[in-house]
C-alpha positions in Angstrom: 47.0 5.3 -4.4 44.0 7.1 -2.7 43.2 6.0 0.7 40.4 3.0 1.0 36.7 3.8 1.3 35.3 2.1 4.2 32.0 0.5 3.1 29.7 -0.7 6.4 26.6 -2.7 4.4 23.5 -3.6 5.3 20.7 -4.7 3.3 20.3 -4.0 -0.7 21.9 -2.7 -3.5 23.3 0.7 -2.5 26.2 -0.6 -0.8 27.0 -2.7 -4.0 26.2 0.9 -6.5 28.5 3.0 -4.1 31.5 0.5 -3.8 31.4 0.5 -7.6 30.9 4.6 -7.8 34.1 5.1 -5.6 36.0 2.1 -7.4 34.7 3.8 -11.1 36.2 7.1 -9.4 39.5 5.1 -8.5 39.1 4.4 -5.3 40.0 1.3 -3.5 37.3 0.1 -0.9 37.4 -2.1 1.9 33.4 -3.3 3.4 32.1 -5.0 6.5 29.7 -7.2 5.4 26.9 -7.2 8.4 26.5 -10.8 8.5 23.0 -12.2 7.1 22.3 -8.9 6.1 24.4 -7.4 3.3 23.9 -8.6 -0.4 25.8 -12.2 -1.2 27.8 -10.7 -4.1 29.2 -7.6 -2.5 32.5 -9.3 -2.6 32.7 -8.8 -6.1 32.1 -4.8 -5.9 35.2 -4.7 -3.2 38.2 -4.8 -2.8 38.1 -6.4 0.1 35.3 -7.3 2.6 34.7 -8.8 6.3 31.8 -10.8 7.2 31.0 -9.3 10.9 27.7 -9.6 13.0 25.6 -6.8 13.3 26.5 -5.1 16.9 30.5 -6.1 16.6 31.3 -2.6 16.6 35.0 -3.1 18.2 35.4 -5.3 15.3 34.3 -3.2 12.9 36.4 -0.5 13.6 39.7 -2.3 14.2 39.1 -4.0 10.7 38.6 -0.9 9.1 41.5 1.2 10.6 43.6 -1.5 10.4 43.3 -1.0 6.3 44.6 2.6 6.5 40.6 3.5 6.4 39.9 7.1 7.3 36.5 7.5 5.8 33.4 5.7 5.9 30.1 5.8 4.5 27.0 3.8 5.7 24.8 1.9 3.3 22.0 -0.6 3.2 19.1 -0.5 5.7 19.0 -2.6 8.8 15.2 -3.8 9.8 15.0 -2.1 13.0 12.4 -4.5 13.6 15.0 -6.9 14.5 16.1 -5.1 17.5 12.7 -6.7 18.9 11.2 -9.8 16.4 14.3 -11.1 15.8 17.0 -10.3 18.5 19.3 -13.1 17.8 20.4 -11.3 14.9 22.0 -9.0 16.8 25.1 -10.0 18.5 26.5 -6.5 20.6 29.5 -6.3 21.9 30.1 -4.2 24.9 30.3 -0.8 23.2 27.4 -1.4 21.1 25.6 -2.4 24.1 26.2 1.0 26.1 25.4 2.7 23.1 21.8 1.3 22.9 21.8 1.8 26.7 22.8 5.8 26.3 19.5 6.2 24.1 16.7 7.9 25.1 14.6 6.3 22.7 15.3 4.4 19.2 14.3 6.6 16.6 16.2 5.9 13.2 18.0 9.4 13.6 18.9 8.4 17.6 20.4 5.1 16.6 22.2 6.1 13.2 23.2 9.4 15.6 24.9 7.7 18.2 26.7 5.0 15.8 27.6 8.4 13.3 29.3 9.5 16.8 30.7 6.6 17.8 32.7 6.2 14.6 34.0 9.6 14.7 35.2 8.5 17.9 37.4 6.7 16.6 39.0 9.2 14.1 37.0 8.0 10.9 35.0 10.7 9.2 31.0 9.8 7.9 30.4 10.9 4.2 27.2 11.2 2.4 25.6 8.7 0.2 24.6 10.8 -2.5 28.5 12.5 -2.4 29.9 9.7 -3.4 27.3 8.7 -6.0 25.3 12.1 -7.3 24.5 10.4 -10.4 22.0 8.4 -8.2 20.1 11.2 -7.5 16.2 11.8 -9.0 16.3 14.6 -11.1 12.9 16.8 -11.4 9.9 15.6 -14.3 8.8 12.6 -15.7 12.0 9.7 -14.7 10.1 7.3 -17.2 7.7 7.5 -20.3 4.6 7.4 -18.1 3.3 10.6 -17.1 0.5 11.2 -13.9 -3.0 12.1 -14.7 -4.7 15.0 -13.4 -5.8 12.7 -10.4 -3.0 11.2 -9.4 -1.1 14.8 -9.5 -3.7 16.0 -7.0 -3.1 12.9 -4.8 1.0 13.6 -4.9 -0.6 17.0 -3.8 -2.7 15.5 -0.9 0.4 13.3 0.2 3.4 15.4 0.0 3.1 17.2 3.0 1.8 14.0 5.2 5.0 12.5 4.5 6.7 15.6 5.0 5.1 15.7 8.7 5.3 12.1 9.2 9.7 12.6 8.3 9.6 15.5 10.8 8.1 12.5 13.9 11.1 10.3 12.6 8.5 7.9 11.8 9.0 7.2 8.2 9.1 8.8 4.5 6.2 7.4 2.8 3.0 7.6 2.3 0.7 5.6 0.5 -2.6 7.6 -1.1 -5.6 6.9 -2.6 -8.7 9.2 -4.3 -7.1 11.9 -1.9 -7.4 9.2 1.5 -4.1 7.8 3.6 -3.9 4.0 2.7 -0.7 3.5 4.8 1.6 5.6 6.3 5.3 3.9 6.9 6.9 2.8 10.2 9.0 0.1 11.3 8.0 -1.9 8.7 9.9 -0.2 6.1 8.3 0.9 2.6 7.8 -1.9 0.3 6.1 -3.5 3.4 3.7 0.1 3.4 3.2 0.3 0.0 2.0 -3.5 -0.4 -0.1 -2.7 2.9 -1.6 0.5 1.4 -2.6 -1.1 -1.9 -4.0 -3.9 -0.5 -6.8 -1.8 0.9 -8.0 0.2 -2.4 -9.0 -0.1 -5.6 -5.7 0.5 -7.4 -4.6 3.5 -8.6 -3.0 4.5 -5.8 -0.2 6.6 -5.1 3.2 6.7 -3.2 5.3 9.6 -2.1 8.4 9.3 -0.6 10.2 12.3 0.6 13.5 13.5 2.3 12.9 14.5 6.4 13.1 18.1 6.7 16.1 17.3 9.3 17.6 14.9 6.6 21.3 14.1 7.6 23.0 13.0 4.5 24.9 10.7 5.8 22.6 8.0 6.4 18.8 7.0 6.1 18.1 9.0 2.4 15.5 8.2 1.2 15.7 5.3 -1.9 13.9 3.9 -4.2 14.7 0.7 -6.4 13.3 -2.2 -8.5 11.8 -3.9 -5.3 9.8 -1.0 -4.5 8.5 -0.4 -8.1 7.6 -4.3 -8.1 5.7 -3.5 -4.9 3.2 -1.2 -6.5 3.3 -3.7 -9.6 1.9 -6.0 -7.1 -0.7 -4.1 -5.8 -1.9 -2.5 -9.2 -0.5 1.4 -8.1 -0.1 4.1 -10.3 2.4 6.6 -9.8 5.7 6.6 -7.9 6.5 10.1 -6.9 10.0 11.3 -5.0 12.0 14.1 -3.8 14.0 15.6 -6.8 17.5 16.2 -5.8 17.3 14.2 -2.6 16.3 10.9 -3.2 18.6 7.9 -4.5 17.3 5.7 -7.4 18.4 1.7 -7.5 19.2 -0.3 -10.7 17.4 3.0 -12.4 17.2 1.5 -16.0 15.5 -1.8 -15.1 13.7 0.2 -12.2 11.7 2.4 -15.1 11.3 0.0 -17.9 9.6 -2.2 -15.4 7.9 0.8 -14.1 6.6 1.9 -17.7 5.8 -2.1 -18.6 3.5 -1.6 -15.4 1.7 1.9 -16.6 3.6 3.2 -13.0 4.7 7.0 -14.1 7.7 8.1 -11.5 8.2 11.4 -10.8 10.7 12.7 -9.3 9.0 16.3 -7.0 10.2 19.9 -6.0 8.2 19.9 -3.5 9.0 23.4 -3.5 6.7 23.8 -6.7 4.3 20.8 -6.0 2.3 20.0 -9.4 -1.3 19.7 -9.0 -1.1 22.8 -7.0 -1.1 21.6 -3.2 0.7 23.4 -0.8 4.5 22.9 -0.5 
């Protein structure tokens, strides 16, 4: 039998869509839960799982190593706004706490960095997300039966390399567009949070890209897309969901488009190498 995956799972379904890629694939895998974080029926994904606070990393490790794990992947998004609204949620131990205290600041790519490091530390090796599950991956065109107007192409235009520049900071991955203007640009807030922020001060119509940083590590932080964010434009009456092709994970994709489509929302998944609409790459 092939060596367990070790699963660490934070918020939303990818943990759940990888633990069932590797399992379809034939691979046992073994997940710590981070406690009030991780989805309620990840259980039934693995093969077996470990309900562990968030900042437990001693625990983590020995749970995983003690189940023959060698590699790992990271999945799910942790708030990093709870590193300051709601600090009770994290419970470090003492290595986790001189790894916060060796940052120089707490960008996503510092923190997810220094944990990356601190697990190969400890002998395990950090895979990719979309190496274990390509089929997640938005391919290039139309993803639904809506297709973008001649507007909203030249708004994907307009956005793409704001969110390009805005990746490049380590800010965030989205922007939020409107009639060519920046409704929202995402931080710490995350990017359902933007997009319902951005729509709320148009007219609707409006548009959301979401790229890949140009320093994207594969291992953690890609850039996803699911049925919460669809239902977040839903919401605020927006009009077309463009991503980067090739780089970019899609959720629950079948319900994710039919709800998309039942919402006139046309997703498009973007070269951004050959940007329609004609903007510059």
């Amino acid at each position: 039998m092939a060596a367990p995956l070790g699963l660490i799972a934070g918020c939303g379904r990818l943990p759940i869509e990888l633990a069932r890629s590797a399992r379809r694939r034939g691979q046992p895998v073994v997940a710590v839960a981070l406690e009030g974080f991780a989805e309620e029926d990840l259980g039934e994904s693995v093969d077996e799982l470990a309900s562990l606070p968030l900042g437990q990393l001693t625990r983590h490790f020995a749970f995983l190593r003690e189940r023959g794990v060698k590699q790992v992947v990271l999945a799910g998004k942790v708030p990093k706004r709870v590193l300051y609204a709601e600090p009770g949620r994290v419970r470090p131990d003492a290595r986790a706490t001189a790894l916060l205290a060796s940052l120089v600041d707490r960008k996503d790519d510092s923190i997810l960095l220094a944990f990356a490091g601190a697990l190969e530390a400890e002998g395990f090796e950090l895979l990719a997300q979309s190496e274990l599950a390509p089929e997640l991956l938005a391919a290039e065109g139309p993803l639904g039966a809506r297709r973008p107007s001649p507007e909203q192409l030249a708004d994907l235009a307009f956005g793409w390399p704001i969110a390009k520049a805005l990746g490049a900071l380590d800010v965030g991955q989205t922007v939020v567009v409107e009639a060519r203007a920046v409704m929202a640009l995402e931080a710490i807030e995350g990017t359902d949070e933007a997009i319902r922020r951005g729509t709320s001060l148009g007219r609707g119509g409006a548009c959301v890209v979401k790229v890949a940083k140009p320093q994207q590590d594969a291992r953690f932080d890609v850039p996803t897309v699911g049925l919460d964010t669809v239902r977040a434009l839903a919401a605020g009456r927006g009009a077309l969901l463009a991503v980067e092709a090739g780089r970019t994970l899609l959720l629950q994709r079948d319900e994710m488009l039919r709800e998309a489509d039942a919402a006139g929302i046309a997703v498009l998944g973007v070269d951004g190498r050959r940007l329609p609409g004609g903007g510059p790459p």
